[in-house]
DSSP file (Angstrom, degrees, kcal/mol; ACC not computed):
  #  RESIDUE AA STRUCTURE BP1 BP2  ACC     N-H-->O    O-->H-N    N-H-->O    O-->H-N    TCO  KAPPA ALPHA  PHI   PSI    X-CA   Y-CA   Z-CA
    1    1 A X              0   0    0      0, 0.0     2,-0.0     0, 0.0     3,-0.0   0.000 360.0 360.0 360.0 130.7  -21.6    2.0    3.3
    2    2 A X     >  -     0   0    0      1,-0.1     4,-1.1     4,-0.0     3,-0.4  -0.210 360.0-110.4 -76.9 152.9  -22.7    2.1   -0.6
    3    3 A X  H >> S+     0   0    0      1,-0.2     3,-2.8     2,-0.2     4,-1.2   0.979 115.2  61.7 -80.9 -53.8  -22.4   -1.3   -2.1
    4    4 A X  H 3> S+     0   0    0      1,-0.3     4,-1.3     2,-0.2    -1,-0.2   0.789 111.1  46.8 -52.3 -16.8  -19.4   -0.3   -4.4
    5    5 A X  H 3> S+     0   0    0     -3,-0.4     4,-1.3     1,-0.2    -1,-0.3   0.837 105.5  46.9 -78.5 -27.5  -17.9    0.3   -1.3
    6    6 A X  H <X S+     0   0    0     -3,-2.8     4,-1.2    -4,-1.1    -2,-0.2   0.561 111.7  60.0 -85.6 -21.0  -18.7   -2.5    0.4
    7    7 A X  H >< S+     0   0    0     -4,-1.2     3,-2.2     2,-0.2     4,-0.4   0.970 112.9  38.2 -75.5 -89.9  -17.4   -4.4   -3.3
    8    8 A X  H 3X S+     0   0    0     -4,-1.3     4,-0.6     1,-0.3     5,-0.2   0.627 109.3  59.8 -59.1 -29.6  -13.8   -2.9   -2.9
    9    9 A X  H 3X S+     0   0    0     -4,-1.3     4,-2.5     2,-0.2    -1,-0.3   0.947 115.3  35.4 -73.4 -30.8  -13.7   -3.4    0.9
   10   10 A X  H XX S+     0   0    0     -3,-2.2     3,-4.5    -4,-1.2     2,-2.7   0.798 115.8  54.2 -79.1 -90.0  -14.3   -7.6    0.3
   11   11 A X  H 34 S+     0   0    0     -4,-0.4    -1,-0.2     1,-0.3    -2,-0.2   0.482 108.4  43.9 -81.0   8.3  -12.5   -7.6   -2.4
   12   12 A X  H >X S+     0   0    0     -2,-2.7     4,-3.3    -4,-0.6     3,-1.1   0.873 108.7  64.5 -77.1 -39.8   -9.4   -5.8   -0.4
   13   13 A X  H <X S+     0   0    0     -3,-4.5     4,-2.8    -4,-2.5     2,-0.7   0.973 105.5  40.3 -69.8 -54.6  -10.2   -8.4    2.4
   14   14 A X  H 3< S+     0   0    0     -4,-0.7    -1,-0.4     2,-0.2    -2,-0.1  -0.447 107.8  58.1 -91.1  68.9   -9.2  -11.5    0.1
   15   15 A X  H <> S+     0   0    0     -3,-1.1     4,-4.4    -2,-0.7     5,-0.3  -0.355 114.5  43.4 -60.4 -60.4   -6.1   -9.9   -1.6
   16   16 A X  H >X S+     0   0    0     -4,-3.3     3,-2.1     1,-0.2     4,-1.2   0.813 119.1  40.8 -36.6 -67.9   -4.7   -9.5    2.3
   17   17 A X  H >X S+     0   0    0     -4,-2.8     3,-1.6     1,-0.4     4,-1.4   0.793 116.6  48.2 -81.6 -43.1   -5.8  -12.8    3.3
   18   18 A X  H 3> S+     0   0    0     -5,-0.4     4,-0.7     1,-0.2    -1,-0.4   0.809 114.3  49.9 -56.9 -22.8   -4.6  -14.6   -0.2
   19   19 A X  H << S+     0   0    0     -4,-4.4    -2,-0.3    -3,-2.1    -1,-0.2   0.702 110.9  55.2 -90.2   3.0   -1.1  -12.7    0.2
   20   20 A X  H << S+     0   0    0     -3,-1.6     9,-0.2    -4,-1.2    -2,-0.2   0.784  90.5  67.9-104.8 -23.3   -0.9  -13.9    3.5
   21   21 A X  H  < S-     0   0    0     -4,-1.4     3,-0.3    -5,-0.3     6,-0.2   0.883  78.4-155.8 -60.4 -41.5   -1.2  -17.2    3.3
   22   22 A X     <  -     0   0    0     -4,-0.7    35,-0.1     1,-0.2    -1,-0.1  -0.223  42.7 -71.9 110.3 157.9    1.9  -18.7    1.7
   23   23 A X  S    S+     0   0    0      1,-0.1     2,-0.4    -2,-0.0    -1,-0.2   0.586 115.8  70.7 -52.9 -34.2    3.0  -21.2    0.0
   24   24 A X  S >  S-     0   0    0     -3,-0.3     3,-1.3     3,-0.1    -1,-0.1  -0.941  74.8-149.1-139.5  77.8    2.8  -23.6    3.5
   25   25 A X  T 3  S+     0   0    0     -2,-0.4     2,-1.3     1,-0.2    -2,-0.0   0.018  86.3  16.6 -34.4 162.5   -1.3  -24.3    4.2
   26   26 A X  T 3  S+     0   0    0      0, 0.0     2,-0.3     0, 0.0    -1,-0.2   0.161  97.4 102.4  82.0 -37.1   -1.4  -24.5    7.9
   27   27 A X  S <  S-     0   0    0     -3,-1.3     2,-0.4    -2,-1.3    -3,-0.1  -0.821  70.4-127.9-101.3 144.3    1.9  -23.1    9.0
   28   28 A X        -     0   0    0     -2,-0.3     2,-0.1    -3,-0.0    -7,-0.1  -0.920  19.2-120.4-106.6 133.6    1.4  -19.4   10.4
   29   29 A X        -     0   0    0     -2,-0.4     2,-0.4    -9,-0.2    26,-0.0  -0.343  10.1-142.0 -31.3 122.7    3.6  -16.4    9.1
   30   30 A X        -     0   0    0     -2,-0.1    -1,-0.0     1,-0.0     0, 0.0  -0.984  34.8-109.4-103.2 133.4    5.4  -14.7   11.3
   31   31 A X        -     0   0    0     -2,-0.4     3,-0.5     1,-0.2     4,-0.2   0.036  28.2-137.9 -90.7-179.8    5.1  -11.1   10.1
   32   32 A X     >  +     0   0    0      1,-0.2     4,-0.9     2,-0.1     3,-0.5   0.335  66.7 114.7-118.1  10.1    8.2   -9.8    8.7
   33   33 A X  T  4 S+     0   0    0     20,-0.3    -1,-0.2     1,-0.2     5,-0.1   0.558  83.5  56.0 -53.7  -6.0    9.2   -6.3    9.6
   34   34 A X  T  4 S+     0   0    0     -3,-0.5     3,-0.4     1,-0.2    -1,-0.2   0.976 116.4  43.8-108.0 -54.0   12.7   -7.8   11.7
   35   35 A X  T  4 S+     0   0    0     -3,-0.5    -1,-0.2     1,-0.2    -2,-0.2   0.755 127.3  19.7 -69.6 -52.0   13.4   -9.1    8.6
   36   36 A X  S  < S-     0   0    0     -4,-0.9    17,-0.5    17,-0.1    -1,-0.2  -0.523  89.0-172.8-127.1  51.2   12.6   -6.4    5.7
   37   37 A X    >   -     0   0    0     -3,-0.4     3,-1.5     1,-0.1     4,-0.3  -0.073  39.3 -98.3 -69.6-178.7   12.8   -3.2    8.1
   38   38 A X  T 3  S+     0   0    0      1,-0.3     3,-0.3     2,-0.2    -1,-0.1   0.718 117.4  66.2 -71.1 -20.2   12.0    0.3    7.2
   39   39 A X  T 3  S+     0   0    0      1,-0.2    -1,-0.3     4,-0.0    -2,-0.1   0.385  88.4  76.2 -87.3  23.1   15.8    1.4    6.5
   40   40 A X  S <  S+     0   0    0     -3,-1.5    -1,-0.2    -4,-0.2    -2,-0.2   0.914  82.2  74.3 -86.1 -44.9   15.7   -1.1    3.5
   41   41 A X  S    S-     0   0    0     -3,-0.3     5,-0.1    -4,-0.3    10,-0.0  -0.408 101.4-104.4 -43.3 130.1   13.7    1.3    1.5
   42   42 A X    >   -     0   0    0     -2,-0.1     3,-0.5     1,-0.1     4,-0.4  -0.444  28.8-113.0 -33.8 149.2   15.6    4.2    0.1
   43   43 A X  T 3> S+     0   0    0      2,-0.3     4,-0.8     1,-0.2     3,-0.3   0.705 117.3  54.4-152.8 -52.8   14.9    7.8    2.2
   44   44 A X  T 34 S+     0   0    0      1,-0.3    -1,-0.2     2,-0.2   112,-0.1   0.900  99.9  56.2 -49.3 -47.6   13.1    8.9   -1.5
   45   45 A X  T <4 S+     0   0    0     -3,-0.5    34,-0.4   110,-0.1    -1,-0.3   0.665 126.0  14.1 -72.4 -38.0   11.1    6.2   -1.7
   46   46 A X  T >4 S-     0   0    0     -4,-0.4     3,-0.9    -3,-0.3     2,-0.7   0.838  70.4-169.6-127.9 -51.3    9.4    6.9    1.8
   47   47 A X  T 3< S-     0   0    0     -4,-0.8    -1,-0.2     1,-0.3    31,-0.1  -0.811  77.2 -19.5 106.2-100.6   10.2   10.3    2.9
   48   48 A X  T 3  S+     0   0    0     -2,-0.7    -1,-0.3    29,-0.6    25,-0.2   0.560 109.2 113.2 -99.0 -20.8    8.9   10.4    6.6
   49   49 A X    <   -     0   0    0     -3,-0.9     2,-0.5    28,-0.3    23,-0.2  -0.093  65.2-129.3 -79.8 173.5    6.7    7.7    6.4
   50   50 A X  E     -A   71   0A   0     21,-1.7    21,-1.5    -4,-0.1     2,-0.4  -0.903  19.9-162.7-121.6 118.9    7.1    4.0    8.2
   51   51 A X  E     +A   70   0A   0     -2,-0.5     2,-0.4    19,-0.2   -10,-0.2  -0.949  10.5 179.0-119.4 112.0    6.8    1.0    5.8
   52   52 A X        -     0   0    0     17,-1.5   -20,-0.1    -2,-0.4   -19,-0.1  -0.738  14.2-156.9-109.9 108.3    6.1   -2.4    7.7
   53   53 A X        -     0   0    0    -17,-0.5   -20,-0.3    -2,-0.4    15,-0.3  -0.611   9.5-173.6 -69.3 147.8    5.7   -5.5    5.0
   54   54 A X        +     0   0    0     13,-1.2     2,-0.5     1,-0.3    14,-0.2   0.335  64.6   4.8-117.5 -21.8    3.7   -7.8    7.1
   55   55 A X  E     -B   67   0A   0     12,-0.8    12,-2.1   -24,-0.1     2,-0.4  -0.903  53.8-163.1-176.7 150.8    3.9  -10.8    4.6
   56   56 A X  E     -B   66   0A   0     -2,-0.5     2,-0.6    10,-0.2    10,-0.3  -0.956  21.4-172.9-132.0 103.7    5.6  -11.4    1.2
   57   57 A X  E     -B   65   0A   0      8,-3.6     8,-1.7    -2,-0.4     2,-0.1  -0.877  26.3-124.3-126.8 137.1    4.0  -14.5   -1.0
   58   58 A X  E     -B   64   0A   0     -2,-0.6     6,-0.2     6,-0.2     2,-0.2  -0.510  32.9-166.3 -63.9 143.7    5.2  -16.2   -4.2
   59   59 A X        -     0   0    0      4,-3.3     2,-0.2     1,-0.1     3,-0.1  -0.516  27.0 -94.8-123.5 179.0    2.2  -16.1   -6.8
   60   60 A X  S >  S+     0   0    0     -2,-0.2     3,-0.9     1,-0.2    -1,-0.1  -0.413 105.9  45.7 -97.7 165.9    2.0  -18.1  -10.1
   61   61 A X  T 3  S-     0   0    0     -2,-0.2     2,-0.2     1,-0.2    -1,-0.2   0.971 132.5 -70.6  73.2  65.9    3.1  -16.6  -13.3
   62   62 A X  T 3  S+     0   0    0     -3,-0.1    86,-2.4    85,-0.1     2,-0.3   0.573 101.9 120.8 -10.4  40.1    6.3  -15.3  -11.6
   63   63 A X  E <   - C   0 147A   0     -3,-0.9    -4,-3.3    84,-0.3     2,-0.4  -0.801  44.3-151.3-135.9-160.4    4.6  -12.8   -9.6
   64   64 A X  E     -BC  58 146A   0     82,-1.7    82,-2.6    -2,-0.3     2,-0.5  -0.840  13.3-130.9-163.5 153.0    4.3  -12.0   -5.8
   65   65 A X  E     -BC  57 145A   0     -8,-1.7    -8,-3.6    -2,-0.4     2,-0.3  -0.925  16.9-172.1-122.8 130.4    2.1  -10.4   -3.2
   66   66 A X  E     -BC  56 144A   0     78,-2.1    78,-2.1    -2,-0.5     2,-0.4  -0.983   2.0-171.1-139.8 106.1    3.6   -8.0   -0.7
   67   67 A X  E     +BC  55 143A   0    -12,-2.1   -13,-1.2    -2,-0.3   -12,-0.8  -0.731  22.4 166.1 -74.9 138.1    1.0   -6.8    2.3
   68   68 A X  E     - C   0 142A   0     74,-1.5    74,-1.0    -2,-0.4     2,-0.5  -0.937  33.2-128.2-155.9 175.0    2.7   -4.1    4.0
   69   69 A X  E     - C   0 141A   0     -2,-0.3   -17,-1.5    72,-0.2     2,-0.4  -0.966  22.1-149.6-125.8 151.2    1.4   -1.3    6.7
   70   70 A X  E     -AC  51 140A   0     70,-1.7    70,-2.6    -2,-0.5     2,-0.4  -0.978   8.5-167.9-135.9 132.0    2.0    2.6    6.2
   71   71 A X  E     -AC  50 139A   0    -21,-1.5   -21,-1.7    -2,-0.4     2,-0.7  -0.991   0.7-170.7 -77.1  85.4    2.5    5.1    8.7
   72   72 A X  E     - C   0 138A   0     66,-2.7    66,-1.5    -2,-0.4     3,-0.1  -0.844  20.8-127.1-116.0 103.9    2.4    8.4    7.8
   73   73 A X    >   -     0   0    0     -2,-0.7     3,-0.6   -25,-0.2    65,-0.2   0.334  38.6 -81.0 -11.3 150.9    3.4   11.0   10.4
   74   74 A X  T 3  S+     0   0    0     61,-0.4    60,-0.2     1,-0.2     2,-0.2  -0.571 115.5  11.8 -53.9 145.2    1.2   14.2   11.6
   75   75 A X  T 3  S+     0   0    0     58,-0.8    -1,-0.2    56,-0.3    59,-0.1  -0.194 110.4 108.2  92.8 -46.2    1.7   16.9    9.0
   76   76 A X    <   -     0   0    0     -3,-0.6    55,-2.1    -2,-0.2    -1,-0.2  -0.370  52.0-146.3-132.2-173.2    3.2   15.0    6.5
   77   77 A X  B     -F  130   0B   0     53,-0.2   -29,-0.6     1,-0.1   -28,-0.3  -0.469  22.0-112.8-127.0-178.0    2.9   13.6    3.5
   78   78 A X        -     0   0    0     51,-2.6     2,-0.3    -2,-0.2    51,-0.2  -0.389  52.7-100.7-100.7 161.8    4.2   10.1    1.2
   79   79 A X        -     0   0    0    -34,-0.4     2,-0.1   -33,-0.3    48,-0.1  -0.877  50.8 -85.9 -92.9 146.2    6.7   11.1   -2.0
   80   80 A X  S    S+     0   0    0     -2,-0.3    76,-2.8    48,-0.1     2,-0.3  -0.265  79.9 136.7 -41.7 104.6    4.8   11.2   -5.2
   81   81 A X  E     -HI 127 155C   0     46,-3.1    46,-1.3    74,-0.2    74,-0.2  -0.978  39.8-134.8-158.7-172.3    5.0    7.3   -6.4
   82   82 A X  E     - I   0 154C   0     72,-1.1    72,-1.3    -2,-0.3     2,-0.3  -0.702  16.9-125.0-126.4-178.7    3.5    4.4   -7.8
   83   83 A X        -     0   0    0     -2,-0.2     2,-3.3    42,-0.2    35,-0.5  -0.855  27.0-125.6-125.1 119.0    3.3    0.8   -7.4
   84   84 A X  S    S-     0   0    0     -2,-0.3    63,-0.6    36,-0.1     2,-0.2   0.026  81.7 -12.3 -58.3  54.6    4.2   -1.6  -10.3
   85   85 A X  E    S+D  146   0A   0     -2,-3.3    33,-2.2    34,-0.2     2,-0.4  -0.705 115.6  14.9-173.2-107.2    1.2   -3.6  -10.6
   86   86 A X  E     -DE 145 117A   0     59,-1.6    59,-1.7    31,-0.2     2,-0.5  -0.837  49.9-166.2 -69.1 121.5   -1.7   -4.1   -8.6
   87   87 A X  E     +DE 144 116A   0     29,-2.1    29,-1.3    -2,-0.4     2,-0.5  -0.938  11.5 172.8-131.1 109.2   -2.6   -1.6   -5.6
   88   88 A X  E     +DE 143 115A   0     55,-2.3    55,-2.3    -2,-0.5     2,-0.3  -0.904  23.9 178.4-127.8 108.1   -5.3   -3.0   -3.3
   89   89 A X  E     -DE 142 114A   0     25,-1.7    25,-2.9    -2,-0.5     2,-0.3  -0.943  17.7-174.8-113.7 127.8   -5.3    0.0   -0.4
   90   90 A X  E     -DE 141 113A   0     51,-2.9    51,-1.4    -2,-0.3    23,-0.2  -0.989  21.8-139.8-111.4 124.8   -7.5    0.7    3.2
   91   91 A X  E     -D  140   0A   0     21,-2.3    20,-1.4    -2,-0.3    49,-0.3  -0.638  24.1-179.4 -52.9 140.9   -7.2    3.7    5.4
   92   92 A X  E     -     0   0A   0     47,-2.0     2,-0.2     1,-0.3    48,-0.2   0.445  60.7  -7.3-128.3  -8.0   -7.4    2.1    8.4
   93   93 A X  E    S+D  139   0A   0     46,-1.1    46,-3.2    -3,-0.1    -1,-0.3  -0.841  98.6  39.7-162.6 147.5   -7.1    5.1   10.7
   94   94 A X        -     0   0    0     44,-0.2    16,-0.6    -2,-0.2     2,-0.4  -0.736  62.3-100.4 128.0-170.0   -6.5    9.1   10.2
   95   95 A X  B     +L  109   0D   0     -2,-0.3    37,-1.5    41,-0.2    38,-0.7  -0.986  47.6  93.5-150.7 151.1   -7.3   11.7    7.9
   96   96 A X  E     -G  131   0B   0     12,-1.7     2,-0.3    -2,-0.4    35,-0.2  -0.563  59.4 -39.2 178.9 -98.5   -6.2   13.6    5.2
   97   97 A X  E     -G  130   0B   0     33,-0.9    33,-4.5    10,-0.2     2,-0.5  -0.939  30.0-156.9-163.9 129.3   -5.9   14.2    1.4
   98   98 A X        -     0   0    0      8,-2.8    31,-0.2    -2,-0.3     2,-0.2  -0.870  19.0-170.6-102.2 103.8   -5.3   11.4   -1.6
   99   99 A X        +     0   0    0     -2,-0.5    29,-2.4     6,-0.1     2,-0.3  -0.649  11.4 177.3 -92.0 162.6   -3.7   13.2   -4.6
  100  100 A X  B >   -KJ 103 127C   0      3,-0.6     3,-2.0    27,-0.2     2,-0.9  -0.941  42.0-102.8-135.5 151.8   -3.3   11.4   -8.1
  101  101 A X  T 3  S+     0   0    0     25,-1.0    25,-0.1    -2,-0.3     3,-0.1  -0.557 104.7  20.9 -88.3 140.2   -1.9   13.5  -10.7
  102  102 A X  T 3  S+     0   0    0     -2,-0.9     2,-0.2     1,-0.3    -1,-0.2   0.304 113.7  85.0 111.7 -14.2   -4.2   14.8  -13.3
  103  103 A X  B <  S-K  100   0C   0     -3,-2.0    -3,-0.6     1,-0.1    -1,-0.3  -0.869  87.9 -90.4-128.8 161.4   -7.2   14.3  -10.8
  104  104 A X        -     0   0    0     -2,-0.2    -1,-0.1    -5,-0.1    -4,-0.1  -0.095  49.4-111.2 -61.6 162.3   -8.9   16.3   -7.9
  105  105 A X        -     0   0    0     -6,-0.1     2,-0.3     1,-0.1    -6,-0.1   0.199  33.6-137.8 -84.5-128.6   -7.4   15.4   -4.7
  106  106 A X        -     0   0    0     -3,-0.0    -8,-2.8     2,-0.0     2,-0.9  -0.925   9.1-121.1 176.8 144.1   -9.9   13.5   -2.7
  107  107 A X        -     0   0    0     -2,-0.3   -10,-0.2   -10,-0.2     2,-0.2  -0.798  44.6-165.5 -94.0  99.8  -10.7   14.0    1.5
  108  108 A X        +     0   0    0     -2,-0.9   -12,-1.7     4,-0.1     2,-0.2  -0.501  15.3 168.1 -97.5 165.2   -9.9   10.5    2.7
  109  109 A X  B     -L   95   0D   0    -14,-0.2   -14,-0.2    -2,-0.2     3,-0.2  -0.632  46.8 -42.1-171.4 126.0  -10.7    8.5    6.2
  110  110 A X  S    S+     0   0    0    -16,-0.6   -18,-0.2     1,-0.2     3,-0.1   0.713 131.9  24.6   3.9 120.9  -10.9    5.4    8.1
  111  111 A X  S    S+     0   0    0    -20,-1.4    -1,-0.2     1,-0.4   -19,-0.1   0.101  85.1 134.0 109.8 -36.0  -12.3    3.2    5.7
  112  112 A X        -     0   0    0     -3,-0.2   -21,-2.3   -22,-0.1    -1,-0.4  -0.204  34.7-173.5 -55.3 144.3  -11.2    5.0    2.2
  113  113 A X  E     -E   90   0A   0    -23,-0.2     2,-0.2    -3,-0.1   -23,-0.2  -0.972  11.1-156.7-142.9 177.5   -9.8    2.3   -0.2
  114  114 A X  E     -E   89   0A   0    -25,-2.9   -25,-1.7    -2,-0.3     2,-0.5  -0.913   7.2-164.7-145.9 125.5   -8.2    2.5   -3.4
  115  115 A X  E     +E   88   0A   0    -27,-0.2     2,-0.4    -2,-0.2   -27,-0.2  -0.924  25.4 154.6 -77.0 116.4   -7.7    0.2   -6.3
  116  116 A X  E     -E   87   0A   0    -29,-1.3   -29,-2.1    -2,-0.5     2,-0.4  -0.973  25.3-157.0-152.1 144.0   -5.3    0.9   -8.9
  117  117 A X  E     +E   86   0A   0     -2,-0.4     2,-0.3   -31,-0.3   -31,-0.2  -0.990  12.2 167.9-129.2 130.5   -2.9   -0.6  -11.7
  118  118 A X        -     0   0    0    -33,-2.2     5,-0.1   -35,-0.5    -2,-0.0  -0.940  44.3 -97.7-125.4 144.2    0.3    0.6  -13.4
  119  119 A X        -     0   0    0     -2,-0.3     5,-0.3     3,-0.2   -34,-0.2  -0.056  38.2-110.2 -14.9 145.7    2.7   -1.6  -15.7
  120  120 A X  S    S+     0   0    0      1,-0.2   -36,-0.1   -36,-0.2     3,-0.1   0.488 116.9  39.3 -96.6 -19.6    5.4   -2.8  -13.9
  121  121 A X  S    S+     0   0    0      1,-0.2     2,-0.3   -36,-0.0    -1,-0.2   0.522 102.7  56.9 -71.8 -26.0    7.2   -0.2  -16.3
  122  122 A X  S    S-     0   0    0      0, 0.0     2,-1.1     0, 0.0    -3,-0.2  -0.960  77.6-124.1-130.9 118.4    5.4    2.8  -16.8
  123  123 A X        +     0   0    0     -2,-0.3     3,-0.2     1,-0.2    -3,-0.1  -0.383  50.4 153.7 -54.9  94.1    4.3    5.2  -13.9
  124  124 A X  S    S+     0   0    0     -2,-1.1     2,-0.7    -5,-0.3    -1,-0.2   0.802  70.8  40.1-108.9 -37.9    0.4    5.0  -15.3
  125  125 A X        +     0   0    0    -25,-0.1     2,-0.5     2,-0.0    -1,-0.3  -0.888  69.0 173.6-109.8 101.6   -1.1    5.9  -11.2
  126  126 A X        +     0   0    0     -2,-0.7   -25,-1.0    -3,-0.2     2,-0.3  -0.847  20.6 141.9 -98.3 150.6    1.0    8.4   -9.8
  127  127 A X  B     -HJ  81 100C   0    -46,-1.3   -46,-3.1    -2,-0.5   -27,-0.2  -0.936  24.2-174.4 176.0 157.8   -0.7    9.3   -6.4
  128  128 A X        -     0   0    0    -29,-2.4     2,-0.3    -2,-0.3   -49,-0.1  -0.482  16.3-122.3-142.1-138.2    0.3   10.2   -3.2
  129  129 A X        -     0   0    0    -51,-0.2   -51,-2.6   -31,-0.2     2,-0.3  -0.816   9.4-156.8-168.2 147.1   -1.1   10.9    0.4
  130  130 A X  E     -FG  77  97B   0    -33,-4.5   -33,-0.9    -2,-0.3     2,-0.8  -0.984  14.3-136.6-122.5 137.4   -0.9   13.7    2.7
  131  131 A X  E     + G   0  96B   0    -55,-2.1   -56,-0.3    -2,-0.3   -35,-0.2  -0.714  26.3 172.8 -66.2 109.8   -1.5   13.6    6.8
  132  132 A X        +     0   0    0    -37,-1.5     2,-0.2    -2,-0.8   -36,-0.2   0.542  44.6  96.9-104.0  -4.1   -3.4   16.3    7.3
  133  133 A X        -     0   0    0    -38,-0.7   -58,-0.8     3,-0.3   -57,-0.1  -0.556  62.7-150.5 -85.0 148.8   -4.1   15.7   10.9
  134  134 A X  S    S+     0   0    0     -2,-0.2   -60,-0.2   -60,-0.2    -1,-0.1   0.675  93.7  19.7 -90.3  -3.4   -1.5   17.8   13.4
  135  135 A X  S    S+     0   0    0      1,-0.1   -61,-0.4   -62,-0.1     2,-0.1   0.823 107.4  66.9 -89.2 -72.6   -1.9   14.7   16.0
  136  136 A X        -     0   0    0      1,-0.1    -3,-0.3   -63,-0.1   -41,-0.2  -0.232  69.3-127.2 -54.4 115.8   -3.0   11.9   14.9
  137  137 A X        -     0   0    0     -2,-0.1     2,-0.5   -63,-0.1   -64,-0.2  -0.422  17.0-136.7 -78.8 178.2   -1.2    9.4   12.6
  138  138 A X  E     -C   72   0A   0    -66,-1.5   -66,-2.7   -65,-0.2     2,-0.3  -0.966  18.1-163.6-120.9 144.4   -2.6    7.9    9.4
  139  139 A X  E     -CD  71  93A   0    -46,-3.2   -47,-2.0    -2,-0.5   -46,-1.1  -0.910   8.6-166.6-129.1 161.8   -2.3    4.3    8.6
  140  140 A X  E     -CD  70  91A   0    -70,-2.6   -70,-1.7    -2,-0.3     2,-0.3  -0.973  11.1-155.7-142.0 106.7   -2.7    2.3    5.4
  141  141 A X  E     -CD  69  90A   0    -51,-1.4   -51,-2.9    -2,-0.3     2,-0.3  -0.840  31.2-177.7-102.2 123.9   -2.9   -1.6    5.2
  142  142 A X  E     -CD  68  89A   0    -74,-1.0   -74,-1.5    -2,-0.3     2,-0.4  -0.999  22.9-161.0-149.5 111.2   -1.8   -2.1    1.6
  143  143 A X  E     -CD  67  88A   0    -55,-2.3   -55,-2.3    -2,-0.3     2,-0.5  -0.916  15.8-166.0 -88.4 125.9   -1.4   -5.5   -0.7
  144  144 A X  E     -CD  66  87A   0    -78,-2.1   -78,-2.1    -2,-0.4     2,-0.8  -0.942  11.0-165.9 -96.5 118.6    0.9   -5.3   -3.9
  145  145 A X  E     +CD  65  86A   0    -59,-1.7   -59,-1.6    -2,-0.5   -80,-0.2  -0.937  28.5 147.5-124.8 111.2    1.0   -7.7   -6.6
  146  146 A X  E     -CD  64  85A   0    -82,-2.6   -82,-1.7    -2,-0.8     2,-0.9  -0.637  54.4 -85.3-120.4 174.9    3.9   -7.1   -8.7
  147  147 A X  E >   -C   63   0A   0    -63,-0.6     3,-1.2   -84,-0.2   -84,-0.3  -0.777  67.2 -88.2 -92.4 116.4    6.4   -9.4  -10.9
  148  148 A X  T 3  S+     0   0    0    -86,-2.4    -1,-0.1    -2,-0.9     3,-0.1   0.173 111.7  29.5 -17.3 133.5    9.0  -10.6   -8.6
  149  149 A X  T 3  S+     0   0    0      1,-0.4    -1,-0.3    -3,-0.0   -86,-0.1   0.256  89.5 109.1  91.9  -5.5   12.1   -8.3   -8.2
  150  150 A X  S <  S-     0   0    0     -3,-1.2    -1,-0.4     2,-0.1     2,-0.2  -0.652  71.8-117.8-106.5 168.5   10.3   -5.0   -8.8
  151  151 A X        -     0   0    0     -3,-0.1   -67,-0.1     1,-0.1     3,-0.1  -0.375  19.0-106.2 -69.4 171.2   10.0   -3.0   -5.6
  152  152 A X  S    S+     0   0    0      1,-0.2     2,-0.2    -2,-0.2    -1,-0.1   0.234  98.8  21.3 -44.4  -6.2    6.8   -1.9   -3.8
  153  153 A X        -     0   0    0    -70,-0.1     2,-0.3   -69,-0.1    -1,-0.2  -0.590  60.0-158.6 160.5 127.7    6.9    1.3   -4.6
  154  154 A X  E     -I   82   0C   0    -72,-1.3   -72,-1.1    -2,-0.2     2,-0.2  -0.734  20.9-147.2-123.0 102.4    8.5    3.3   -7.2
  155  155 A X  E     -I   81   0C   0     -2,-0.3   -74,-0.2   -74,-0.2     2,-0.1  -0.755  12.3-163.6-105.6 171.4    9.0    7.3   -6.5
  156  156 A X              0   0    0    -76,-2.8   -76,-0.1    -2,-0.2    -2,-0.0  -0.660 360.0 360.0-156.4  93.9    8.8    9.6   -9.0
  157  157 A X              0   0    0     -2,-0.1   -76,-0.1   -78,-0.0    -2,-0.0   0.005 360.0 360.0 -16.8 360.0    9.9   13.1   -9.3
């Protein structure tokens, strides 16, 4: 592993582990999919894929840390979106293809991250992901830092 790699993977490690802790030092999380299940997203927003928040924490300056897991089916792919702030992303198993618009698409796999910012307003990282495996799923352990209210994730047409 390359040291910039090795960079993004710690710094990935402490976004999780700061959005998971909480407000309440001490007290352990209980993670939060029965709470915030997957038919809460819109059908647009996700398309086949399985989004599981695992932990939600208030941050100072009114914004918030959202951890979540993504599932993405064999064969298929994420809808073209963003997320309105901060993006801290790990493959954590699968393969396939990361597109962003404007850039080549890129062969990802266990281990790929991504770091990425848009304005909580303006779609500035449009990207998506495709499953390319016909078995196998791919999964994505994903921290968000947004301003409180916005969603996690934004589609765009």
């Amino acid at each position: 592993m390359n040291r910039t790699q090795t960079v993004k993977t710690a710094v990935l490690a402490a976004a999780i582990a700061a959005g998971t802790v909480g407000a309440q030092p001490g007290v352990a999380q209980q993670p939060q999919a029965a709470q915030q299940p997957q038919a809460d997203l819109p059908k647009d927003m996700t398309g086949d894929t399985k989004i599981i928040v695992l932990s939600k924490s208030d941050l100072p300056e009114g914004m918030e840390a959202t951890t979540f897991m993504t599932e993405i089916p064999p064969g298929s792919s994420t809808p073209r979106h963003y997320h309105p702030g901060q993006e801290l992303a790990y493959v954590l198993e699968g393969t396939g293809v990361m597109h962003e618009i404007g850039k080549p698409s890129m062969p990802i796999k266990a281990g790929f991250t991504v770091t990425a910012y848009s304005p909580p307003d303006k779609a500035a990282y449009v990207h998506w992901a495709s499953n390319t495996s016909k078995t196998d799923i791919q999964r994505w352990l994903i921290t968000v830092v947004t301003p409180k209210g916005y969603p996690i994730i934004i589609p765009v047409k």
